[in-house]
Structures are given as structure tokens and as C-alpha cells.
C-alpha positions as CSV (number, residue, x, y, z in Angstrom):
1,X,0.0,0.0,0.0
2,X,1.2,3.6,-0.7
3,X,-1.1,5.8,0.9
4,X,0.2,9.3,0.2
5,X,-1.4,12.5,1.9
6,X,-2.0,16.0,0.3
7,X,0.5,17.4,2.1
8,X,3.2,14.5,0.8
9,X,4.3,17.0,-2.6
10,X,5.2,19.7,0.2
11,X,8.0,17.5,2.0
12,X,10.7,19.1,-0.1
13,X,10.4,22.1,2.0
14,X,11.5,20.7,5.0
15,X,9.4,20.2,8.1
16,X,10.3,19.9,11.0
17,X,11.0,16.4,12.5
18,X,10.0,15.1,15.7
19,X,11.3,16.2,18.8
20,X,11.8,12.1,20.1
21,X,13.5,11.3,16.3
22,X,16.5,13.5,17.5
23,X,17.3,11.8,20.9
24,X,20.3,9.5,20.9
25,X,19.7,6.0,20.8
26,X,21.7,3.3,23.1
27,X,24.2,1.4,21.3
28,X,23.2,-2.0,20.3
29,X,19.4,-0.7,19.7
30,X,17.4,-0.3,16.6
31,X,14.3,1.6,15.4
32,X,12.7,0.2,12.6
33,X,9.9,2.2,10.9
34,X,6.9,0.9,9.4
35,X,2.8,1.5,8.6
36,X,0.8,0.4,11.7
37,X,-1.0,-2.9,10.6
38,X,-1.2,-6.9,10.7
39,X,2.1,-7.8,9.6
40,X,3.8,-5.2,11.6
41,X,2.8,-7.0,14.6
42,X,3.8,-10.3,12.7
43,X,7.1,-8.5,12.3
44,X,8.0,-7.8,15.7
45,X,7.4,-11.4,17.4
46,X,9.8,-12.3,13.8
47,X,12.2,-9.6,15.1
48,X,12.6,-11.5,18.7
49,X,14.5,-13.9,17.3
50,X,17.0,-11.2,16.1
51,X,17.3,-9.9,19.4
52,X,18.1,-13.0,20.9
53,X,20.9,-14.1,18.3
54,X,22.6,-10.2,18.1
55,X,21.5,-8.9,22.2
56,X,20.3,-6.2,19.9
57,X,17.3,-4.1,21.5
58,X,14.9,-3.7,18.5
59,X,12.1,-0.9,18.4
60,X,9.1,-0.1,16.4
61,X,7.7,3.2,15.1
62,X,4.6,2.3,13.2
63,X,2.3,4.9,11.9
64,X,-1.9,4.7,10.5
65,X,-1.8,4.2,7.0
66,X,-3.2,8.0,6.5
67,X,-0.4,9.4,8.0
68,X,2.8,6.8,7.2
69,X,3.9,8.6,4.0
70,X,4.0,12.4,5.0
71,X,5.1,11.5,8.5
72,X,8.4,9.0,7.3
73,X,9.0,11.5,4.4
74,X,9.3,14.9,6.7
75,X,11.4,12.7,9.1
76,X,13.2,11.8,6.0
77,X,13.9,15.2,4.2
78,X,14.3,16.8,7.8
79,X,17.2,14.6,8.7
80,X,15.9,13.2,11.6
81,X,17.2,10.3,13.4
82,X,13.9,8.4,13.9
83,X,14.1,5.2,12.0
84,X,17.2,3.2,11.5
85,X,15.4,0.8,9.4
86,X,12.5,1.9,7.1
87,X,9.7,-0.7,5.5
88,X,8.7,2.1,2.7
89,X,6.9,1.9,-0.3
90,X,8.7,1.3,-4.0
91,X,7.3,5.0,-5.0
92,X,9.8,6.4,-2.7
93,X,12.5,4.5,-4.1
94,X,13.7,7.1,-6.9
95,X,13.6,9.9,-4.4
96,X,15.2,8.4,-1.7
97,X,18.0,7.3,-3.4
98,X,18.3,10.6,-5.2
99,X,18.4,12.5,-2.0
100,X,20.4,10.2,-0.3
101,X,18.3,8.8,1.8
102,X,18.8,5.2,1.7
103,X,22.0,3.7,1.8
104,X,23.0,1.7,-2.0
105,X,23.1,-2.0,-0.8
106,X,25.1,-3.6,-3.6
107,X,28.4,-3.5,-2.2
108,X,27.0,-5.0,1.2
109,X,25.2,-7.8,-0.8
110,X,28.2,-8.8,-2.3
111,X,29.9,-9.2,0.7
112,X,27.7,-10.9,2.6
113,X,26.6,-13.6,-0.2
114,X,23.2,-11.9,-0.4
115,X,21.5,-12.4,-3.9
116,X,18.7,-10.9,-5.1
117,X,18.3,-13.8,-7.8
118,X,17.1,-15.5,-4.5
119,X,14.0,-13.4,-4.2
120,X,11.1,-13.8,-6.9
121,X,11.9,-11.1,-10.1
122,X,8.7,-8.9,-9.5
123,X,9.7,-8.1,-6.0
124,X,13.0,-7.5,-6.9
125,X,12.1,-5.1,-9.8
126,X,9.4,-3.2,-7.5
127,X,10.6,-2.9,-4.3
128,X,14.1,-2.5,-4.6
129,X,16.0,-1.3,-7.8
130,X,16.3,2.4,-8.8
131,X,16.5,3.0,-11.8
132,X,14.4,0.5,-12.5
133,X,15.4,-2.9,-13.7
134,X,18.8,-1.6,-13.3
135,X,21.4,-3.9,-11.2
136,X,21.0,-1.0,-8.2
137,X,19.6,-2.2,-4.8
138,X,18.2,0.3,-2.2
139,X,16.2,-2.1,-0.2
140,X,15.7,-5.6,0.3
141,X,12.1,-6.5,-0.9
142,X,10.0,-7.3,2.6
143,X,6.7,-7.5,1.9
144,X,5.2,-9.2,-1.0
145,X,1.3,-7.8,-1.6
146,X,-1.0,-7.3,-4.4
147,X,-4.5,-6.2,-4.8
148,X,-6.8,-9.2,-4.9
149,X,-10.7,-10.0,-4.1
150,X,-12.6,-11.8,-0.8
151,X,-16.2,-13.2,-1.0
152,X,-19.1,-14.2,0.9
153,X,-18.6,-17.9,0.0
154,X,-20.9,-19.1,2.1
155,X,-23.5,-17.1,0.5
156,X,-22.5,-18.1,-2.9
157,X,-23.1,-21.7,-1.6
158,X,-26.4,-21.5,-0.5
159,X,-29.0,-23.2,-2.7
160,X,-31.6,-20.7,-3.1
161,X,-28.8,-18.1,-3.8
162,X,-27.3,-20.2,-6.6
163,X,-30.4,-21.1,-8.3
164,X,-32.1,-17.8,-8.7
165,X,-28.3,-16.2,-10.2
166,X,-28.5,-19.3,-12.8
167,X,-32.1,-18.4,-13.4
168,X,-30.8,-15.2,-13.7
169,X,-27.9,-15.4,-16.1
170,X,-27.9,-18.7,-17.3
171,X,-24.5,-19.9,-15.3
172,X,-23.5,-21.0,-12.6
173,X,-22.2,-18.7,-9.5
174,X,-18.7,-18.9,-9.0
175,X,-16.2,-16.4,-8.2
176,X,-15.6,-13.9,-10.9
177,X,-12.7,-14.7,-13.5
178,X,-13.3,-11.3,-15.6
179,X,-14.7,-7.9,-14.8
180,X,-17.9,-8.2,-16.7
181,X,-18.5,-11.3,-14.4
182,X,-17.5,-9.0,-11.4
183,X,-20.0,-6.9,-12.3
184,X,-23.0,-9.2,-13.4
185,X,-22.4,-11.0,-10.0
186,X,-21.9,-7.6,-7.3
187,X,-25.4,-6.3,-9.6
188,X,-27.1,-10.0,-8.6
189,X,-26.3,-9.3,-5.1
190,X,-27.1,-5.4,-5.1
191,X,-30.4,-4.8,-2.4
192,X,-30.4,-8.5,-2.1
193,X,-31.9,-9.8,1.5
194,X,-29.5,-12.9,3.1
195,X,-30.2,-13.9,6.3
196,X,-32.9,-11.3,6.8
197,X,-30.8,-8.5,6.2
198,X,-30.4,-6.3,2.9
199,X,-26.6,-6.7,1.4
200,X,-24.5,-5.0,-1.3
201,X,-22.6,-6.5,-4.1
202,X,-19.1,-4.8,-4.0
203,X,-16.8,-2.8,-1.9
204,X,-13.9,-1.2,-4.2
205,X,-11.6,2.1,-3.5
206,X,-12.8,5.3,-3.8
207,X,-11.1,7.4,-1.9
208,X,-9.5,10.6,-3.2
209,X,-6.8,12.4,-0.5
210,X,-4.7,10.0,-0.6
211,X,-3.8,6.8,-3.0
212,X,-7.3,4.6,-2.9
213,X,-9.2,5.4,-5.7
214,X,-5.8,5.2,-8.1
215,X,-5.0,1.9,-6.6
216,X,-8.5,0.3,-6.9
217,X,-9.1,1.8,-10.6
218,X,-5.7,0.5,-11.9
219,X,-6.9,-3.1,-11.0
220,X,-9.0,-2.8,-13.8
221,X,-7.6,-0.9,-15.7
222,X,-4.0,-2.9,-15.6
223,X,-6.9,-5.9,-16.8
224,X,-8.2,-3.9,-19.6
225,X,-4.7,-3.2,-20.8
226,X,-3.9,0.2,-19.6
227,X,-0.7,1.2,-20.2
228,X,1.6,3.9,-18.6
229,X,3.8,4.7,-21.5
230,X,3.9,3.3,-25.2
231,X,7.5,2.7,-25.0
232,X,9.2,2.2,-21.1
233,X,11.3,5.1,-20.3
234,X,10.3,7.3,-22.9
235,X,6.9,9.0,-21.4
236,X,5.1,8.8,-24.1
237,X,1.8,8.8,-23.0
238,X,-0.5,9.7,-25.7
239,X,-2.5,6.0,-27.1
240,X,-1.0,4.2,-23.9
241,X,-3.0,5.7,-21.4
242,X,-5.9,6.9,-23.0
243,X,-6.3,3.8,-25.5
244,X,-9.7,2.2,-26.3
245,X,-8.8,-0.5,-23.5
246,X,-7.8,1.9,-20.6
247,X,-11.0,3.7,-21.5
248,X,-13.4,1.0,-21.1
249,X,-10.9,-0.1,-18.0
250,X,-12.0,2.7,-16.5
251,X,-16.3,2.6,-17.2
252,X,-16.3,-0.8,-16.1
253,X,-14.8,0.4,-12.4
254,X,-17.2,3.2,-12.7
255,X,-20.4,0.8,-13.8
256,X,-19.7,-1.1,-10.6
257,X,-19.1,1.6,-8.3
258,X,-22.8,3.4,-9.5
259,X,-24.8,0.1,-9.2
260,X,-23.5,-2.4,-6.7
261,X,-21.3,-0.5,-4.1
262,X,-23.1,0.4,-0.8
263,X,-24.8,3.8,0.1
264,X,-22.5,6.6,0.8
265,X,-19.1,4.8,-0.4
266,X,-18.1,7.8,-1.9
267,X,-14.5,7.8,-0.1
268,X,-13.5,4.2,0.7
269,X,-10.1,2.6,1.3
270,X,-8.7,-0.1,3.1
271,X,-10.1,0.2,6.2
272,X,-14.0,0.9,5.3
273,X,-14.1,-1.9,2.9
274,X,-12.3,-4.1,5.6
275,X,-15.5,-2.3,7.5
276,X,-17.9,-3.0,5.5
277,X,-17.2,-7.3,4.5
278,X,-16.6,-7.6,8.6
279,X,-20.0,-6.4,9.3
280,X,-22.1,-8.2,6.6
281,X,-23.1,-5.8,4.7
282,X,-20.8,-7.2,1.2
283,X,-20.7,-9.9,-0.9
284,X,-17.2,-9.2,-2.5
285,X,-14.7,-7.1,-1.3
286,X,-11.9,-5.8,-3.2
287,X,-8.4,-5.4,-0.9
288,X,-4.7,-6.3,-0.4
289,X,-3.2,-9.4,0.7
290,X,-1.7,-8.5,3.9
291,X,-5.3,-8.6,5.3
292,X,-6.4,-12.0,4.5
293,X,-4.4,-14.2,7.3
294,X,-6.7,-11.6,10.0
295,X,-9.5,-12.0,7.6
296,X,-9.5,-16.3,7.4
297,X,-9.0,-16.1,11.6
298,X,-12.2,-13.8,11.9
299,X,-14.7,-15.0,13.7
300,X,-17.7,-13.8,12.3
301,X,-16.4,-14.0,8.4
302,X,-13.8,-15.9,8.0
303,X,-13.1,-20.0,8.1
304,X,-15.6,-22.0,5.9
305,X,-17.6,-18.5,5.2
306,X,-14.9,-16.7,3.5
307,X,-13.1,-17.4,0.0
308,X,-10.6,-15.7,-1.9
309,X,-9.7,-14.9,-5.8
310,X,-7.4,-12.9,-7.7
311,X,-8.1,-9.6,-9.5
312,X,-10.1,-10.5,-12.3
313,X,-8.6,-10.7,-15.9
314,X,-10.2,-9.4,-19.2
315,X,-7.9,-9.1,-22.0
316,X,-5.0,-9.8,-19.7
317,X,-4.5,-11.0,-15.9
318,X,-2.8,-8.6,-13.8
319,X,-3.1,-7.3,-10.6
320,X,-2.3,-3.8,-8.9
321,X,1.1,-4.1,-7.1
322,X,1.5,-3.4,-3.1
323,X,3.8,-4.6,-0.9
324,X,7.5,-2.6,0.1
325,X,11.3,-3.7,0.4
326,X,13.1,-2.7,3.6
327,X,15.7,-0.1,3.4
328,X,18.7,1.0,5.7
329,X,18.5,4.8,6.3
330,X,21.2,6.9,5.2
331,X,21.3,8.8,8.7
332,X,21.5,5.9,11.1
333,X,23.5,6.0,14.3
334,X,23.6,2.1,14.4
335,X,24.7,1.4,10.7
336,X,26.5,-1.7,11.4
337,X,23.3,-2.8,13.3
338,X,21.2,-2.0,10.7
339,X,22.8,-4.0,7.8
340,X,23.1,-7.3,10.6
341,X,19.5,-6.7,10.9
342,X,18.9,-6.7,6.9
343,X,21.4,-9.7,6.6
344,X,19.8,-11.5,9.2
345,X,15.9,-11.0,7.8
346,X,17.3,-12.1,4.1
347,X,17.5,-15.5,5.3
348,X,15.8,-18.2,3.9
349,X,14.4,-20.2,7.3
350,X,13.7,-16.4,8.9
351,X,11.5,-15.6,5.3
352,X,9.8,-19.4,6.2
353,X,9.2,-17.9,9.6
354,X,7.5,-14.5,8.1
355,X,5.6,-16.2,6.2
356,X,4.5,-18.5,9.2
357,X,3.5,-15.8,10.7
358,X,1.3,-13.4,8.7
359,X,4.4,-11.7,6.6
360,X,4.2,-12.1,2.7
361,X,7.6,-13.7,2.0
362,X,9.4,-12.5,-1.1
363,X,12.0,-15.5,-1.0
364,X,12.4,-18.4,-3.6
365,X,12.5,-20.5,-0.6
366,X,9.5,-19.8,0.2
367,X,7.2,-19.3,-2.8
368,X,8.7,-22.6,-4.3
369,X,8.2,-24.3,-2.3
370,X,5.7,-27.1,-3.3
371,X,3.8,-27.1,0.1
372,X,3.3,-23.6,-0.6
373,X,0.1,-23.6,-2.5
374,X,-1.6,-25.3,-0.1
375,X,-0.4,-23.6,3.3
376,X,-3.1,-21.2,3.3
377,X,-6.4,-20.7,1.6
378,X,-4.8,-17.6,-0.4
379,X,-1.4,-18.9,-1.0
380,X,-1.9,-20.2,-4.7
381,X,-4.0,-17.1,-5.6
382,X,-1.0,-15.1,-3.9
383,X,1.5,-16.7,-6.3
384,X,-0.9,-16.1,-9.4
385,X,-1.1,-12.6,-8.4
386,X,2.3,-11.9,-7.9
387,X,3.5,-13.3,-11.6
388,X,1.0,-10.3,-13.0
389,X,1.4,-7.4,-10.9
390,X,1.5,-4.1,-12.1
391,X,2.8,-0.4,-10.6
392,X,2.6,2.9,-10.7
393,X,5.6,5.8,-11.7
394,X,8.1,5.4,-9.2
395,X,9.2,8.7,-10.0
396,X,11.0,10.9,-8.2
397,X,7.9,13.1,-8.7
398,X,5.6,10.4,-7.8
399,X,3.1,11.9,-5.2
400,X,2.2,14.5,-8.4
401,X,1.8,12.2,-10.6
402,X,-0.5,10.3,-7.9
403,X,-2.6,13.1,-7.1
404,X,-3.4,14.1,-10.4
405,X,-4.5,10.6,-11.1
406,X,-6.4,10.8,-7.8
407,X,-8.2,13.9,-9.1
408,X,-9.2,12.7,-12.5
409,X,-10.4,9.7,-11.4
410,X,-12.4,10.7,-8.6
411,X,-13.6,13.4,-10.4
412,X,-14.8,11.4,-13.0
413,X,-15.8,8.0,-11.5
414,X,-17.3,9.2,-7.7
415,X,-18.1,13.2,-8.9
416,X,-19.9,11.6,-12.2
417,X,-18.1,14.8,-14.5
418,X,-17.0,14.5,-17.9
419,X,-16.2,10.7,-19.6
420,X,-13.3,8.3,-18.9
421,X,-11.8,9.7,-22.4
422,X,-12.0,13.0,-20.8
423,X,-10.7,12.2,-17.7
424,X,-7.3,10.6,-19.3
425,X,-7.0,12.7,-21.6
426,X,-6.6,15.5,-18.8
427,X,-4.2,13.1,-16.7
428,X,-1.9,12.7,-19.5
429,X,-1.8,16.5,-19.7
430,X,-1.0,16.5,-15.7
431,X,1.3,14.2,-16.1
432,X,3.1,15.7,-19.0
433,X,3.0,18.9,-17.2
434,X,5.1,16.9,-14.0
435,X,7.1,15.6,-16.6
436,X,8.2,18.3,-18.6
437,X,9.0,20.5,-15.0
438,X,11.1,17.1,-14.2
439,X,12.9,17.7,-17.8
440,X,12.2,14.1,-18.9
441,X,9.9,16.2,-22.0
């Protein structure tokens, strides 16, 4: 997830950073720095092992999702001593290693025997090279995640349910393999009454201040086969991003938001569609990886009610790309700590251990393994996932690019203005704009 605030473009100007960040740290202790959610708290029980082995004392700094990205970024640009270790996203990847804020890992890999030919290519690519695809490592990837799909599936199995949709369309109900199915099954279960109460067909992203409705859109439109430049590296937009495909993409997501979402979801992320499949009110629920170990353990939802599948295809399968790589930061105290910490966590039997424990392992020990699949509900779709995942720019000038895209597409898919051709027609005009200031144009 890369949740970015309004105030994330202003970072540059330096904010202040926190008055704790600056305090000196005791030798032989680490902060690491992280968003404030389930695998975090998988992450520290990993981390006791660490301490054990080194006599390390670790601590966590880990910040609400709304607030990680301009909080880590004015620590960042204000040269604050906070974190020691940083879990950020792959957007900040180009700026951080432009500003010097992470520390260029190759020379440490090659000393310690680290190779990133051990961790599955997408990761790799994503979460850790800058430029990208180039042989230049700035983090170790951490946290695997993709955008994928829960349902109901004890509603899809109930008798009555499943006759009336194949009276309905003529098929059987199963979970959705491409977005027109999404749709024609979230508009069967639109104002629908299960167990004596009135449900909804389909909680997606909408949310505008930050990054939801950009990374819920993109899952459709990645499927449709939008496409951020014609040519990789050369921005050129024009055809690629407002082609026939992205443009139905992007009416499809809209279709389903206007008929099947439920009342009011007019600025929706993470934590209101979480929200909103918890309490009973969905039948499908559109949301990252990282949630469905708590998701499968809840008591209400989850066990034999609850099934998973990946983002839906249509001309191609592909999924929007979460998930981070874990960085050492430039301004540590504890340098040598830090890199024993990143050497220790590249491990294969610690990644078996992440895993084990709610963390999305990146390692080829892990995802090949061929006990794998079936080691949790999700683990097959998670592999499927991750072989056709998707990003946005990793730009330097990333959170303006990502606003702008938050604009046009809220504006256009929530605000009901103008047609998808209009709205990406104006986004490649932003973005040109970003691009030209950036003198890539």
C-alpha cells in the first residue's frame, strides 16, 4: 500500500521532525519504521528472534496508514534520526536514493553472499532497484502484496442463492474470473436480502486524499490493458494511457461503483471496505493481501464463510502491485546494526518464519516451495497474483503524478463529471506537465 497525503508533494520544503527522532539512541538498539497494521505485529514477534541471536534491543515506530507517508517523508527530508530501518513503499525509491536517503546495498550484498536472484523477479524489480530494472539495490524486498478479491462464499453456496443467479444469467455462481462477471455478479447481489438483512454487491476504493481510488481503478484498468507509456522510459503517454482498453478499464470500475457498491461509499479505502465485509453488509470485497491471514482467523467472516480470488482478468490477468522492500536509512547512528538486521531477515528459514506468521515472503524458498500452494487458503491465488502485478511511476515526482490521477479519477468516477476519455486525456496533460518540469519532456 502507498497511501500518500496531500501534504506528501510539500515534503521538499522541509518540516520539522520530531522532537523524540533527535534523541540519541543506546548502542546496540534499533528503530525500525513501518505502517501500523497486521504484519507489523507479525514482524516484531519475527524480530525476537533477532534480538536473541545479536543482544540487539529492537524498536518499532509504526504509523496509521493515512499518515505513514507524510510523516516518514518529513522525518526523512528533515534529517531526523527516527528510523534506522525503514519498510517504505517502492514510489519512494527514486527519491530516496536521489536524495540520499537510503544507503545503495550492492556493495554490502556482495559481501555478505546476499543475492537478489534469491527473491522472486517482481519483488526484486518493484521494491528494490532504482532506476528500475537496473542492477542497483536500495532495499531488500520485505513485503510481498498485491491487490486481490474476498467473497461471501458461504452465500455463494447457498442453494436458493445459486439457483435464482442461474435463473438469472444462465451460469453457474462462481467467483468472478473477468470484470464483466464481477460486475453481473456484485449487480445480482445489489439490495439483495440474506439472512434477513439487505446486502450489497461490492466494496472497491474510492477514496480521493490519498492513494485509494488510483490503486483500486488501476486493478481494472491494468486488466483492460492500460498502459503507462507506449515505450518504457520514454513518457510517451499519448495512445498508452488513454487507448480504447484503458477507457473501457475505467467505465467498467465506474459501472460497478454506480450500481452495486453500498450507500455513501463515496471515499473508501482499506479500512472501510475491511468495515464493510466484517459487518455483513458485502458480498465481494476488493483489498490487499496483507489482510487476509486476519481476515480467514475472523470470527464472524472468515473460516468455511470466506473465500478468496485474484483480481479479475479481461484481456489480460494482472493485478495492482502493493507490498514494500526494507531499506537501511542513510542517517543511522547504528549502521552496522542495521545492515546485521537486513542480513539476518534475508534468510531463507527467517522468510519461512515470516511467512508462518502473517508476513508475505518475497524469497524463492519460500514461494517454491511445493507445500506452498496449499499452506493457506490464499497462497496459490497469492502466487498467481504476484507473476501479473503491475505499478505505478516510481518517479521521483511520484506523489504529483498520484494526485493528479487521484483527481481525474475521482472526479470522474465518484463526482460523475465529464467521460473516462476526458478524464485521461486530462491526466496525460498532468502528467506531461510533472514531466516536462522534471525535464524528462
Amino acid at each position: 500500500m502507498r497511501t500518500l497525503g496531500v501534504a506528501a508533494v510539500a515534503v521538499l520544503a522541509g518540516l520539522a521532525t520530531f522532537a523524540h527522532s533527535s534523541e540519541a539512541k543506546a548502542a546496540g538498539e534499533l528503530t525500525l519504521c513501518w505502517a501500523a497494521w497486521d504484519p507489523a505485529n507479525a514482524l516484531v514477534e519475527l524480530s525476537k528472534d533477532f534480538e536473541k541471536q545479536t543482544g540487539t534491543t529492537m524498536k518499532f515506530e509504526f504509523t496509521p496508514w493515512p499518515n505513514f507517508t507524510d510523516r516518514i517523508l518529513n522525518e526523512l527530508n528533515s534529517g531526523g534520526k527516527l528510523c534506522d530501518l525503514l519498510i517504505g513503499d517502492s514510489q519512494w525509491l527514486g527519491g530516496s536514493a536521489e536524495n540520499g536517503y537510503y544507503v545503495k546495498l550492492n556493495d554490502f550484498f556482495a559481501k555478505e553472499g546476499i543475492s537478489m536472484d534469491d527473491f522472486a523477479p517482481a519483488t526484486v524489480y518493484a521494491y528494490s532497484t532504482w532506476p528500475k530494472g537496473t542492477p542497483n539495490y536500495w532495499a531488500l524486498p520485505a513485503m510481498g502484496d498485491a491487490n486481490a478479491w474476498v467473497y461471501r462464499k458461504d452465500w455463494f453456496a447457498k442453494p436458493e442463492i445459486q439457483a435464482a443467479f442461474k435463473e438469472k444469467t444462465g451460469r453457474d455462481l462462481a467467483p468472478p474470473k473477468t470484470w464483466d462477471e464481477l460486475k453481473e455478479v456484485a449487480e445480482f447481489f445489489q439490495g439483495r436480502e440474506i439472512d434477513g438483512n439487505t446486502v450489497y454487491g461490492a466494496a472497491i476504493f474510492t477514496e480521493r486524499a490519498s492513494e485509494g481510488i488510483t490503486m483500486g481503478a488501476t486493478s481494472a484498468l491494468y486488466s483492460y490493458g492500460f498502459k503507462y507509456e507506449n515505450t518504457p522510459g520514454k513518457y510517451d503517454m499519448e495512445g498508452a494511457v488513454n487507448s480504447p482498453d484503458a477507457i473501457a478499464g475505467l467505465e467498467k470500475y465506474k459501472e460497478i461503483y454506480k450500481c452495486c457498491t453500498p450507500p455513501g461509499y463515496t471515499d473508501s479505502y482499506m479500512g472501510e471496505g475491511l468495515d464493510a465485509f466484517k459487518s455483513g453488509q458485502v458480498a465481494m470485497m476488493m483489498n490487499w493481501f496483507a489482510f487476509w491471514p486476519g481476515l480467514y482467523k475472523d470470527e464472524n467472516v472468515g473460516g468455511d464463510k470466506i473465500g478468496f480470488f485474484v483480481n479479475p482478468g479481461q484481456k489480460v490477468n494482472a493485478s495492482t502491485l502493493g507490498g514494500q522492500g526494507i531499506s537501511v536509512v542513510a542517517n543511522t547512528d547504528n549502521m552496522e546494526g542495521a545492515l546485521a538486521y537486513i542480513k539476518w531477515f534475508a534468510q531463507a528459514d527467517v522468510q519461512k518464519k515470516w511467512w508462518s506468521l502473517g508476513g508475505y515472503a518475497c524469497h524463492n524458498a519460500v514461494l517454491n516451495d511445493p507445500a506452498f500452494k496449499d499452506s493457506q487458503p490464499f497462497a496459490a491465488d497469492f502466487l498467481t497474483a504476484m507473476g501479473g502485478v503491475q505499478d505505478f511511476w516510481q518517479e521521483p515526482a511520484y506523489a504529483s503524478l498520484l494526485q493528479a490521477m487521484q483527481k481525474r479519477l475521482h472526479d470522474y468516477v465518484v463526482a460523475d463529471q465529464g467521460t473516462a476519455k476526458e478524464a485521461l486525456d486530462k491526466l496525460i496533460e498532468d502528467w506531461t506537465e510533472v514531466f516536462e518540469d522534471e525535464g524528462k519532456l
